[in-house]
MARLO-763879 format. One record per residue (C-alpha): residue number from 1; residue in three letters; x, y, z. Coordinates in Angstrom, 3 decimals, decimal comma, always signed. Example, Ala and Ser with C-alpha at 12.3 -4.5 7.8 and 13.67 -1.06 7.14 Angstrom:
<recs>
rec i:1&aa:ala&X:+12,300&Y:-4,500&Z:+7,800 .
rec i:2&aa:ser&X:+13,670&Y:-1,060&Z:+7,140 .
</recs>
This chain:
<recs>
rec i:1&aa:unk&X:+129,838&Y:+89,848&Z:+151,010 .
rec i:2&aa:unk&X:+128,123&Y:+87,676&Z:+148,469 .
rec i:3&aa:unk&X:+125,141&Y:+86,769&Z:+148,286 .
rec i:4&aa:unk&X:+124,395&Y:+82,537&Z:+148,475 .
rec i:5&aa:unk&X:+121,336&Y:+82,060&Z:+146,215 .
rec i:6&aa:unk&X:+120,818&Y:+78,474&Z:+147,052 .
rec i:7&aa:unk&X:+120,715&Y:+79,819&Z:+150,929 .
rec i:8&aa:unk&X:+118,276&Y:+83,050&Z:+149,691 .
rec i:9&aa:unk&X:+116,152&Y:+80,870&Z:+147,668 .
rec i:10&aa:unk&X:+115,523&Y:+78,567&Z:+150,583 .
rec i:11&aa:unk&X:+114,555&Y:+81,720&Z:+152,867 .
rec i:12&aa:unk&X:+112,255&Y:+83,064&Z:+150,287 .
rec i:13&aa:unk&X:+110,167&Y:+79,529&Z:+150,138 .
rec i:14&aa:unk&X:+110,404&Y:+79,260&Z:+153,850 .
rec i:15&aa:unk&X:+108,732&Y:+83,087&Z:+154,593 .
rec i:16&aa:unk&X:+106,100&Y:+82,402&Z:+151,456 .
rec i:17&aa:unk&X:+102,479&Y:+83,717&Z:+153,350 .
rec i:18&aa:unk&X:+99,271&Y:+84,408&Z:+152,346 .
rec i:19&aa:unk&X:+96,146&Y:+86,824&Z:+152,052 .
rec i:20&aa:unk&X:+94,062&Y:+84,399&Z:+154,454 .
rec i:21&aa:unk&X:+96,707&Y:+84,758&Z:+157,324 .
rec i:22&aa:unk&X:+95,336&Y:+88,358&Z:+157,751 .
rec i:23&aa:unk&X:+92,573&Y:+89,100&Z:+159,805 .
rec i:24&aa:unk&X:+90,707&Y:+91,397&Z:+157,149 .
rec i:25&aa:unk&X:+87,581&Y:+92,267&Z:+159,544 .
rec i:26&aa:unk&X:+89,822&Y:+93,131&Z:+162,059 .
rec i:27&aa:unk&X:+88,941&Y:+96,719&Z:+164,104 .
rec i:28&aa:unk&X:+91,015&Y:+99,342&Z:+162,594 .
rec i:29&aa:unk&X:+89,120&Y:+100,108&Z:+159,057 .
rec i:30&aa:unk&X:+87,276&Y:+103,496&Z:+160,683 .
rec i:31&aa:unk&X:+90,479&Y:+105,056&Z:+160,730 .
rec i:32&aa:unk&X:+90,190&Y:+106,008&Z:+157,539 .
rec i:33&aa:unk&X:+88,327&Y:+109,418&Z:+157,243 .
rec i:34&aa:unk&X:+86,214&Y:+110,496&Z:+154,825 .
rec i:35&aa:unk&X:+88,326&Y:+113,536&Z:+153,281 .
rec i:36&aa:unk&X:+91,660&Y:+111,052&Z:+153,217 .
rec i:37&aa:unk&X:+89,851&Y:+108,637&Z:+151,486 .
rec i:38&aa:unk&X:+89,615&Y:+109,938&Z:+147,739 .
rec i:39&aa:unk&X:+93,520&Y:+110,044&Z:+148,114 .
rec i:40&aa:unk&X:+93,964&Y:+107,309&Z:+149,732 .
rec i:41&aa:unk&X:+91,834&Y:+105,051&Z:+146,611 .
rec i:42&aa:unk&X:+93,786&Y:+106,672&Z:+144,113 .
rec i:43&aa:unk&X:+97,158&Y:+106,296&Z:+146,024 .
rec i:44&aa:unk&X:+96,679&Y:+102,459&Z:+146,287 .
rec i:45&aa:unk&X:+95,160&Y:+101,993&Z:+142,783 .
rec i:46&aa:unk&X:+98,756&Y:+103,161&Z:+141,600 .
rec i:47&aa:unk&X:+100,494&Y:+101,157&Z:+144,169 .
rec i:48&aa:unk&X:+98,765&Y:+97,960&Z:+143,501 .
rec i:49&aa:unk&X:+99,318&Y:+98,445&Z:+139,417 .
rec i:50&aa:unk&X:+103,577&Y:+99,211&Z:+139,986 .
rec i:51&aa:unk&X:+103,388&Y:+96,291&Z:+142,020 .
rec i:52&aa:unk&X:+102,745&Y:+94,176&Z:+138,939 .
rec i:53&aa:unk&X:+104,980&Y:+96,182&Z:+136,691 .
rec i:54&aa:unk&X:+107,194&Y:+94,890&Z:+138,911 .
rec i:55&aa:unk&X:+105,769&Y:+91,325&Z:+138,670 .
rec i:56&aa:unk&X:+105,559&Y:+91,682&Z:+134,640 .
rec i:57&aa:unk&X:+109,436&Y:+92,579&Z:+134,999 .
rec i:58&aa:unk&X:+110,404&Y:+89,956&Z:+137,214 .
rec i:59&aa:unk&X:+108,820&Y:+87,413&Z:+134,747 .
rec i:60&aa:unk&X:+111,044&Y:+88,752&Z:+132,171 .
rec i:61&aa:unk&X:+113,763&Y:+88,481&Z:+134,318 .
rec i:62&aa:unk&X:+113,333&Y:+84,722&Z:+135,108 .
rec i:63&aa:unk&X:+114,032&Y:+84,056&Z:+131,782 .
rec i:64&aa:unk&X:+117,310&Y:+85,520&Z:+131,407 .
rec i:65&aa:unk&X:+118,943&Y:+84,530&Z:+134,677 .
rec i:66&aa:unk&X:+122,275&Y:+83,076&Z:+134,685 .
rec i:67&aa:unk&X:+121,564&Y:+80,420&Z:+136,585 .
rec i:68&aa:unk&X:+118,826&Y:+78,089&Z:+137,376 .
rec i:69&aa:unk&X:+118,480&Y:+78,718&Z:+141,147 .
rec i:70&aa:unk&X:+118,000&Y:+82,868&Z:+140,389 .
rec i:71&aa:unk&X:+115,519&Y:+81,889&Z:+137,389 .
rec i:72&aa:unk&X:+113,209&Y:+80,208&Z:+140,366 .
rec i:73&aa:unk&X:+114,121&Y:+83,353&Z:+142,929 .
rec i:74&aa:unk&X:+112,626&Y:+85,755&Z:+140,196 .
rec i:75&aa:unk&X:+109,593&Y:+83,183&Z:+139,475 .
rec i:76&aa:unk&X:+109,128&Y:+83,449&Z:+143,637 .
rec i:77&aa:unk&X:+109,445&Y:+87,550&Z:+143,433 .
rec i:78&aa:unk&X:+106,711&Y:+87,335&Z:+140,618 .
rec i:79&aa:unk&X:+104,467&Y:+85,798&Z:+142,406 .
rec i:80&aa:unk&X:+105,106&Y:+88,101&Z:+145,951 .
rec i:81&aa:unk&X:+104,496&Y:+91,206&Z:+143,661 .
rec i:82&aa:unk&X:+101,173&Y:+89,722&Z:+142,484 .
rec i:83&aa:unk&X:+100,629&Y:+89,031&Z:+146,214 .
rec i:84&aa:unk&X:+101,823&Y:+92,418&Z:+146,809 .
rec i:85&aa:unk&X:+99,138&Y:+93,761&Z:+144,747 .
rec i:86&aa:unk&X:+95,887&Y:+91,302&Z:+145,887 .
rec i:87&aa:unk&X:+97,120&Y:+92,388&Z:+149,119 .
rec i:88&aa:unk&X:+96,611&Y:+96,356&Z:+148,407 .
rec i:89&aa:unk&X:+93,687&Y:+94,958&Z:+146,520 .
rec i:90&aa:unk&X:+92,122&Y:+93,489&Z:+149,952 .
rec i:91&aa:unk&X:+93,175&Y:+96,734&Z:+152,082 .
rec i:92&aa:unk&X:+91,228&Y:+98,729&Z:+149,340 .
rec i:93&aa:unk&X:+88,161&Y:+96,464&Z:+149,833 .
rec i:94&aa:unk&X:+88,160&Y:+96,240&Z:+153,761 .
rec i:95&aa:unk&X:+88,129&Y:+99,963&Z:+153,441 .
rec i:96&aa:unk&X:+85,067&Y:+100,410&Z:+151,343 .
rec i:97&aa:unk&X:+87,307&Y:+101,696&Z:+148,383 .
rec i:98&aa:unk&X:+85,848&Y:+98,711&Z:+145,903 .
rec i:99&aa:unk&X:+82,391&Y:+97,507&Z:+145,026 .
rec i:100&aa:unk&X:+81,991&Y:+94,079&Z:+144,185 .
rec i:101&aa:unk&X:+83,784&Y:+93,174&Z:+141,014 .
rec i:102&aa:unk&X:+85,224&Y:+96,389&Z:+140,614 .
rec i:103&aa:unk&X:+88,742&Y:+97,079&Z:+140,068 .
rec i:104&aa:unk&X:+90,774&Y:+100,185&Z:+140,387 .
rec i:105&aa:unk&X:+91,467&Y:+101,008&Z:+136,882 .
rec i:106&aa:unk&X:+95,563&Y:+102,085&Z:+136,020 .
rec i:107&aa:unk&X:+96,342&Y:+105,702&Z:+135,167 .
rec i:108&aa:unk&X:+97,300&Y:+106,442&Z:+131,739 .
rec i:109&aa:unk&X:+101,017&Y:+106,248&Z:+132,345 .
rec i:110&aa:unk&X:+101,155&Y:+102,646&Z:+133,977 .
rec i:111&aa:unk&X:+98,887&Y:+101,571&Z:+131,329 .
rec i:112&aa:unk&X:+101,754&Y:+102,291&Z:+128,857 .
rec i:113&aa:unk&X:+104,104&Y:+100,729&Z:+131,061 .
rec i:114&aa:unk&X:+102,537&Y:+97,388&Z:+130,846 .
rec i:115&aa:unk&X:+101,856&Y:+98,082&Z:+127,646 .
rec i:116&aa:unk&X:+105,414&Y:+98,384&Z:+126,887 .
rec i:117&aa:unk&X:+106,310&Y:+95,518&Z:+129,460 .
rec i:118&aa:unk&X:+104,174&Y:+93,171&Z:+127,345 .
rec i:119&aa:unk&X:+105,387&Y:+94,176&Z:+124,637 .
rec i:120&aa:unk&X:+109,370&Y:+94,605&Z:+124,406 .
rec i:121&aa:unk&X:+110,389&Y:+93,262&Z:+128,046 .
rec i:122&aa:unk&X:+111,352&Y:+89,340&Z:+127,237 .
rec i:123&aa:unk&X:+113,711&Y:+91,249&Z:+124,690 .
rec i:124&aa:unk&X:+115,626&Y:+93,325&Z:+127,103 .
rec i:125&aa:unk&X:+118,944&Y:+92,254&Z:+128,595 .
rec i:126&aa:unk&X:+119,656&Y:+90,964&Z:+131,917 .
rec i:127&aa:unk&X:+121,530&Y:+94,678&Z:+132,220 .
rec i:128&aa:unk&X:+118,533&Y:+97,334&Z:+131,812 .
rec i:129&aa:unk&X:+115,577&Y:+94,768&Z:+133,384 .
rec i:130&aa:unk&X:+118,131&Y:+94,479&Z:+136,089 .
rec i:131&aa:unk&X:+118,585&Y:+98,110&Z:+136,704 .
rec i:132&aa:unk&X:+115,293&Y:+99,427&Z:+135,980 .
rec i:133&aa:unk&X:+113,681&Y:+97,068&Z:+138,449 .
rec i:134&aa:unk&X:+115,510&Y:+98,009&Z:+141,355 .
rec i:135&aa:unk&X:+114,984&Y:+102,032&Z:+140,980 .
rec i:136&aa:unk&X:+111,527&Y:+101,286&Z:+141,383 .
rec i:137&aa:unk&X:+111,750&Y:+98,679&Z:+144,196 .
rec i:138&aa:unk&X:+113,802&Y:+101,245&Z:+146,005 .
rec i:139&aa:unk&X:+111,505&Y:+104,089&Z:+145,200 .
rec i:140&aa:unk&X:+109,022&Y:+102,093&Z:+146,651 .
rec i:141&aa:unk&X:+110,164&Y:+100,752&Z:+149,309 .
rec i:142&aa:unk&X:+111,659&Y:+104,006&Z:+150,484 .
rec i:143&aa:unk&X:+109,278&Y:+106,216&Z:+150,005 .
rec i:144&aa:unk&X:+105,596&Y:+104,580&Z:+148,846 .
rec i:145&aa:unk&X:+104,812&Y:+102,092&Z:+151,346 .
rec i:146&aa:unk&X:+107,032&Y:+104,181&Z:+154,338 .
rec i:147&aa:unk&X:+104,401&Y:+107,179&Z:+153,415 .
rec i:148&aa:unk&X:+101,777&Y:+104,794&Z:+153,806 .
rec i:149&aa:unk&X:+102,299&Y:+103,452&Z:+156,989 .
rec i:150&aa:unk&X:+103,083&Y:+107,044&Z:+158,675 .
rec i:151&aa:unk&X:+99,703&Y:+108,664&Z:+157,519 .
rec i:152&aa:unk&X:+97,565&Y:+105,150&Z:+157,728 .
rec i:153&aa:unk&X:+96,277&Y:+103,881&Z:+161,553 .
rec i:154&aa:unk&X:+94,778&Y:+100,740&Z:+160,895 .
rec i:155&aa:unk&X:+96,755&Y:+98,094&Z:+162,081 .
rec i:156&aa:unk&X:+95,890&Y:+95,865&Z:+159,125 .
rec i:157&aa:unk&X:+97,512&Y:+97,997&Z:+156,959 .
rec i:158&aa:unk&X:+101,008&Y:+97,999&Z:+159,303 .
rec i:159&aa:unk&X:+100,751&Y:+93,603&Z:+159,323 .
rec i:160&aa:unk&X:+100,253&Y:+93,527&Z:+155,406 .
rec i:161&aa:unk&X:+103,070&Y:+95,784&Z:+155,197 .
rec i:162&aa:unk&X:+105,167&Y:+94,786&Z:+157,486 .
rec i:163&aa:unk&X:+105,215&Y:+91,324&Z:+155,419 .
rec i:164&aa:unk&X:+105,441&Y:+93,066&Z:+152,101 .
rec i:165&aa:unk&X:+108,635&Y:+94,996&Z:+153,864 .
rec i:166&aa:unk&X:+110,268&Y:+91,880&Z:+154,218 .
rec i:167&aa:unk&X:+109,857&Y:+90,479&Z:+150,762 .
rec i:168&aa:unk&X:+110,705&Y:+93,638&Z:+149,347 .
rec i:169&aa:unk&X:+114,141&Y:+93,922&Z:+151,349 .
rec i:170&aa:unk&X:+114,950&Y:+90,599&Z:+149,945 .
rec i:171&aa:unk&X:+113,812&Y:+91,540&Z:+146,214 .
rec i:172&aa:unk&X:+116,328&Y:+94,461&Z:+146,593 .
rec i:173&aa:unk&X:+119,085&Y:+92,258&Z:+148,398 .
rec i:174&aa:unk&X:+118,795&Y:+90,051&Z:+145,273 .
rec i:175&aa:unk&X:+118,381&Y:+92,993&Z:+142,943 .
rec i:176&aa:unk&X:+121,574&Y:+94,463&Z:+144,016 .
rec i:177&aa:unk&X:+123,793&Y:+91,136&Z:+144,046 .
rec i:178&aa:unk&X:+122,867&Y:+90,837&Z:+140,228 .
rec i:179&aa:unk&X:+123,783&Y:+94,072&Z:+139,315 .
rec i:180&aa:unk&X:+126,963&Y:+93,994&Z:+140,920 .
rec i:181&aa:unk&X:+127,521&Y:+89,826&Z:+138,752 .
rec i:182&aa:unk&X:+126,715&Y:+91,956&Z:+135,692 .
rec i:183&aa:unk&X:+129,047&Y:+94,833&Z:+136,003 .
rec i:184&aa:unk&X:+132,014&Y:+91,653&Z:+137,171 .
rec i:185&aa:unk&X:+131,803&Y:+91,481&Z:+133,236 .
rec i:186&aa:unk&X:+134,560&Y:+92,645&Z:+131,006 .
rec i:187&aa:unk&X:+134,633&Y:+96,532&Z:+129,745 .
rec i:188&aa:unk&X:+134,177&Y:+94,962&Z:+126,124 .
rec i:189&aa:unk&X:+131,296&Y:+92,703&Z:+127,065 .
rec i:190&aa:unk&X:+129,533&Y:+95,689&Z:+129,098 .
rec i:191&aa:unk&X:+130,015&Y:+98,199&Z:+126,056 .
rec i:192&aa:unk&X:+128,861&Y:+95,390&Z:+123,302 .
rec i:193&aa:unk&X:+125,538&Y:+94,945&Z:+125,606 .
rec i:194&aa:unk&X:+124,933&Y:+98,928&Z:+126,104 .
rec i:195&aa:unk&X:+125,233&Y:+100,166&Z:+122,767 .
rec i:196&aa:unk&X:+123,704&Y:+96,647&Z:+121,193 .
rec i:197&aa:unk&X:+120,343&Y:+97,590&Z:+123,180 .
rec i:198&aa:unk&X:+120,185&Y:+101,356&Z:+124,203 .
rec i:199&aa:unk&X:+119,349&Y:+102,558&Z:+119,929 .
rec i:200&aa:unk&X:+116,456&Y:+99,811&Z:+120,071 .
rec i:201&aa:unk&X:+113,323&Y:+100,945&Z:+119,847 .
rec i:202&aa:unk&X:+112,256&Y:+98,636&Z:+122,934 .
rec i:203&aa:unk&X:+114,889&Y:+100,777&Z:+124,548 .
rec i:204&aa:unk&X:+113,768&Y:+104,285&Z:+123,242 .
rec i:205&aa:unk&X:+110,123&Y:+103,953&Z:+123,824 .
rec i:206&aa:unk&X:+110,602&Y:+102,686&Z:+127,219 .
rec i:207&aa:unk&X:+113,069&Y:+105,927&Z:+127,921 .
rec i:208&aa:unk&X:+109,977&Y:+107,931&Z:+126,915 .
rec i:209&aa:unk&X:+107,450&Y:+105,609&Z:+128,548 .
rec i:210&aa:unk&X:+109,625&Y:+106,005&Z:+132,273 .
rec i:211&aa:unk&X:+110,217&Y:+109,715&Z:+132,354 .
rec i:212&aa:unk&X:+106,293&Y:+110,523&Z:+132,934 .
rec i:213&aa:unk&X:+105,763&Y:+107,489&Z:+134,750 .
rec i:214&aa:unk&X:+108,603&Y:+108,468&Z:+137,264 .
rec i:215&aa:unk&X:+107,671&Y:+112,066&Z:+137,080 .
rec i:216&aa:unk&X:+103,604&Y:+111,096&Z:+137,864 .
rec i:217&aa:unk&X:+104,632&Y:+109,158&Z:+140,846 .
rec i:218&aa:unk&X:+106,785&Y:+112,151&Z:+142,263 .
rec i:219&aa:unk&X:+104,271&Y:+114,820&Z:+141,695 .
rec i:220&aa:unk&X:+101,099&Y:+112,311&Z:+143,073 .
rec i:221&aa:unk&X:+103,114&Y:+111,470&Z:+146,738 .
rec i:222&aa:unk&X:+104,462&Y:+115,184&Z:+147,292 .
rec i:223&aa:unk&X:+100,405&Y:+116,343&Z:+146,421 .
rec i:224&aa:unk&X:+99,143&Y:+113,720&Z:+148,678 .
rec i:225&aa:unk&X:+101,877&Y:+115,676&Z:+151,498 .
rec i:226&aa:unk&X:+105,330&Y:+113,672&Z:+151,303 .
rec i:227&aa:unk&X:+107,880&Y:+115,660&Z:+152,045 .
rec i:228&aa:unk&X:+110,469&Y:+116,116&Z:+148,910 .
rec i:229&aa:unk&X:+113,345&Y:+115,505&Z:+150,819 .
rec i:230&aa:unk&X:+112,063&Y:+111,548&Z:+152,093 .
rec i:231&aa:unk&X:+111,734&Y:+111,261&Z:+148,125 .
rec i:232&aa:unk&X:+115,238&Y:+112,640&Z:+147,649 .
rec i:233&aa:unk&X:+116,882&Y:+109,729&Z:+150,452 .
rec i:234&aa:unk&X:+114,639&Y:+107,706&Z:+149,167 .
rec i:235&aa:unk&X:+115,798&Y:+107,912&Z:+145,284 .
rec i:236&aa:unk&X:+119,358&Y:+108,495&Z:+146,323 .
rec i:237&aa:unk&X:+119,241&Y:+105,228&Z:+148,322 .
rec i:238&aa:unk&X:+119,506&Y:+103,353&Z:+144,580 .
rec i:239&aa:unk&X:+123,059&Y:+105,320&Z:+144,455 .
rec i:240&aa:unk&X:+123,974&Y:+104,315&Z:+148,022 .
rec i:241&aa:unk&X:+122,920&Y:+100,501&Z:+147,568 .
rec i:242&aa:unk&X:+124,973&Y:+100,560&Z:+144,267 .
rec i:243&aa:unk&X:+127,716&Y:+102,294&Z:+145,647 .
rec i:244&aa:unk&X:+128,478&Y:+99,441&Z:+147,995 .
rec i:245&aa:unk&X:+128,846&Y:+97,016&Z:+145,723 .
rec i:246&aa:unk&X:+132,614&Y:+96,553&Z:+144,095 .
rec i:247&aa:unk&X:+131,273&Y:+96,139&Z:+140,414 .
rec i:248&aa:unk&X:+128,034&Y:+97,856&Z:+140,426 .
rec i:249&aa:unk&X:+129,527&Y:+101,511&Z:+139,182 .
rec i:250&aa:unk&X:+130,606&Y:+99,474&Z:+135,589 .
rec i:251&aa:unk&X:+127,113&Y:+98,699&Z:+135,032 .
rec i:252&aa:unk&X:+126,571&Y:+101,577&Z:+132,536 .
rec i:253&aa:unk&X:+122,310&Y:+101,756&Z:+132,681 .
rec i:254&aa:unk&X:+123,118&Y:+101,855&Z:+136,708 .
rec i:255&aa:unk&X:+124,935&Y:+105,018&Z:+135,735 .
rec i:256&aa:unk&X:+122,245&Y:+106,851&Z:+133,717 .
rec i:257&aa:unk&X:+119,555&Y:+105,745&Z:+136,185 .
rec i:258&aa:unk&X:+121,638&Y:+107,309&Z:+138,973 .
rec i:259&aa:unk&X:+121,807&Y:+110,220&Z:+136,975 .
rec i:260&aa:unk&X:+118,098&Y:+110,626&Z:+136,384 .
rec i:261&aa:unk&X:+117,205&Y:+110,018&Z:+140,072 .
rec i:262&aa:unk&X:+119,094&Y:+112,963&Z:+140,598 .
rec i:263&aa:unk&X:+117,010&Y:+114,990&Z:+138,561 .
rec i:264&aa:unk&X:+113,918&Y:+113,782&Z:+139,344 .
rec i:265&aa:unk&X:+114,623&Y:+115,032&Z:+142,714 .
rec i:266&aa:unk&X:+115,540&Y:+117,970&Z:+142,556 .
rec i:267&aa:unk&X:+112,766&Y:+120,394&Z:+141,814 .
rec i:268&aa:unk&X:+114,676&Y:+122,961&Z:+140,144 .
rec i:269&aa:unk&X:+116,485&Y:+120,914&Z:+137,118 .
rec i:270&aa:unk&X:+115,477&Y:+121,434&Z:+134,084 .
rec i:271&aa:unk&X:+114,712&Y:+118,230&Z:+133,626 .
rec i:272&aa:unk&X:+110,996&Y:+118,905&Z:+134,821 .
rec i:273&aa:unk&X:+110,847&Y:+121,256&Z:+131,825 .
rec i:274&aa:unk&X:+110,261&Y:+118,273&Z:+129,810 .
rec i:275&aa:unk&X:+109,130&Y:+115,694&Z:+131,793 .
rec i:276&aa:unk&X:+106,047&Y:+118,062&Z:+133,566 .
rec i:277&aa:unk&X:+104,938&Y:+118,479&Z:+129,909 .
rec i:278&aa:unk&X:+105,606&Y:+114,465&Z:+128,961 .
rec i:279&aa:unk&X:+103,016&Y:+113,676&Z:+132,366 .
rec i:280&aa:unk&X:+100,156&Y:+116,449&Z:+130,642 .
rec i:281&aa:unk&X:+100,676&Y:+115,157&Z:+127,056 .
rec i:282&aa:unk&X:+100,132&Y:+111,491&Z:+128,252 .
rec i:283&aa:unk&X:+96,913&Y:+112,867&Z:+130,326 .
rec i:284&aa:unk&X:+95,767&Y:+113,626&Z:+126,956 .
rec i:285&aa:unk&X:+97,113&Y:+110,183&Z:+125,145 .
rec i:286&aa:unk&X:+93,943&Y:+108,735&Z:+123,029 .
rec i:287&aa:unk&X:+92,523&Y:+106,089&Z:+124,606 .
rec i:288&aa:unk&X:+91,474&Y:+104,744&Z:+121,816 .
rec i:289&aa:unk&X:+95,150&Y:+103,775&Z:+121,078 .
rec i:290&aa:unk&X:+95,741&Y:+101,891&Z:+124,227 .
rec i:291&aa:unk&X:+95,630&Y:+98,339&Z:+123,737 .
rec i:292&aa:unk&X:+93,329&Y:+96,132&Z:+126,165 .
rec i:293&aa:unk&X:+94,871&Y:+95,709&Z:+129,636 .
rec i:294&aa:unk&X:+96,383&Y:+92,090&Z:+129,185 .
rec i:295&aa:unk&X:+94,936&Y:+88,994&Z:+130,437 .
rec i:296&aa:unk&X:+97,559&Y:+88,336&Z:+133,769 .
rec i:297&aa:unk&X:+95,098&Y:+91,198&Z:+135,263 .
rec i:298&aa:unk&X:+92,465&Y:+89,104&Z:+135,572 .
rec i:299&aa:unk&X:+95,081&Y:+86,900&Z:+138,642 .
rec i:300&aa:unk&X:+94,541&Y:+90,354&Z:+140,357 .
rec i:301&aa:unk&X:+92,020&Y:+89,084&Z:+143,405 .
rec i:302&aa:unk&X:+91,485&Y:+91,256&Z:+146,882 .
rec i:303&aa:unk&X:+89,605&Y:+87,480&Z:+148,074 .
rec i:304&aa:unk&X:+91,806&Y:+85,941&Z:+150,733 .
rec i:305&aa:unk&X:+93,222&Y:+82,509&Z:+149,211 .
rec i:306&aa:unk&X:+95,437&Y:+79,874&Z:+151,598 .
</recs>
């Protein structure tokens, strides 16, 4: 059944909240032992950084919706995923993760992704942004913040992500309605728009830019102790989503992301001959090349704001 925007948009700006309705000195912060907690920074530094990949996409997004009603429910989801992130921010301060001022600095491979976010995303069509951006809501969703809450006791961390739960199951309710209005379109139209943007470069650098990012997250959760098969239903929940859908299966970037979860999962593919070696040559990517981490960072704040 279709999805009424006018009706989701009115939910979303009904169920807005903020960092000052938590109770961030709350008990609950000594749960958080000493030998989990080198993990545990690093883990959330990551999560709070594909949060606002997320939030640089859905920018990008806002300008190419079809309508006016789904350009303001993609400005809304840009602003939850900077939320998102202040909140992870604040659950990395109350746990004595931060000093004052500091802030967790992005690995090497989500430092590209902005980079290439910044960069090429207002160029990309409605078709790959709208593909792309689910896979890694569903990733995390599925398998990021679920890991999170099993191995984390403080019950601050289970009300901030119970909330971002919500607004992520209506980011993905969203994200799969659109994919299913793009692949609605004609074969011809849905052809013209695959092979007019998969040779660009935007295109091409991002393919090489996703693979180690992908492959970093996968090899950073199963370390930390998440078991590869909650990865695997995880992942495989983008196919099942899509799958429902009547129109979805046309959508040919839907296809080739379906495809690569696949392999990503699977620890035996051959895939991971190449993308195991893409994560160590980007460990060893000259810093000196990566451009300054862009301005929007500096909206990052783990201060609770009404």
């Amino acid at each position: 059944m279709a999805i009424d925007m006018d009706t989701m948009l009115a939910k979303i700006k009904d169920r807005q909240w903020a960092l000052a309705d938590i109770d961030w000195d709350a008990p609950g912060a000594e749960t958080i032992s000493d030998e989990f907690r080198p993990k545990l920074k690093a883990f959330m530094a990551d999560l709070c950084w594909i949060e606002n990949v997320g939030a640089r996409g859905f920018a990008a997004m806002a300008k190419k919706a079809p309508t006016p009603t789904l350009a303001e429910i993609y400005r809304y989801f840009h602003a939850e995923e900077q939320r998102h992130a202040n909140a992870e921010l604040a659950l990395m301060k109350r746990w004595g993760m931060l000093d004052d001022g500091e802030m967790p600095e992005p690995n090497v491979n989500i430092r590209l992704a902005i980079e290439w976010l910044d960069r090429y995303a207002d160029g990309m069509s409605l078709a790959i942004l709208g593909t792309v951006i689910p896979m890694l809501e569903v990733a995390l969703d599925g398998a990021l913040l679920k890991f999170l809450l099993d191995e984390v006791d403080d019950p601050v961390c289970h009300q901030v992500f119970e909330r971002i739960n919500n607004d992520e199951s209506r980011h993905i309710a969203v994200d799969f309605e659109v994919l299913n209005m793009i692949g609605h379109a004609t074969a011809r139209k849905l052809a013209i728009d695959f092979v007019g943007n998969v040779a660009t470069p935007g295109v091409i650098i991002g393919a090489l830019m996703y693979v180690p990012l992908l492959n970093r997250m996968r090899n950073n959760i199963v370390g930390m102790g998440l078991e590869p098969e909650r990865l695997y239903k995880a992942m495989m929940r983008f196919k099942e989503l899509g799958g429902r859908s009547e129109y979805t299966w046309r959508v040919p970037t839907y296809q080739i992301l379906k495809l690569h979860a696949r392999m990503v999962v699977n620890p035996n593919n051959p895939y991971h001959w190449v993308a195991n070696p893409a994560v160590w040559a980007s460990d060893r990517y000259p810093k000196a090349l990566l451009r300054p981490i862009p301005s929007w960072f500096k909206e990052l704040t783990y201060k609770p704001a009404a």
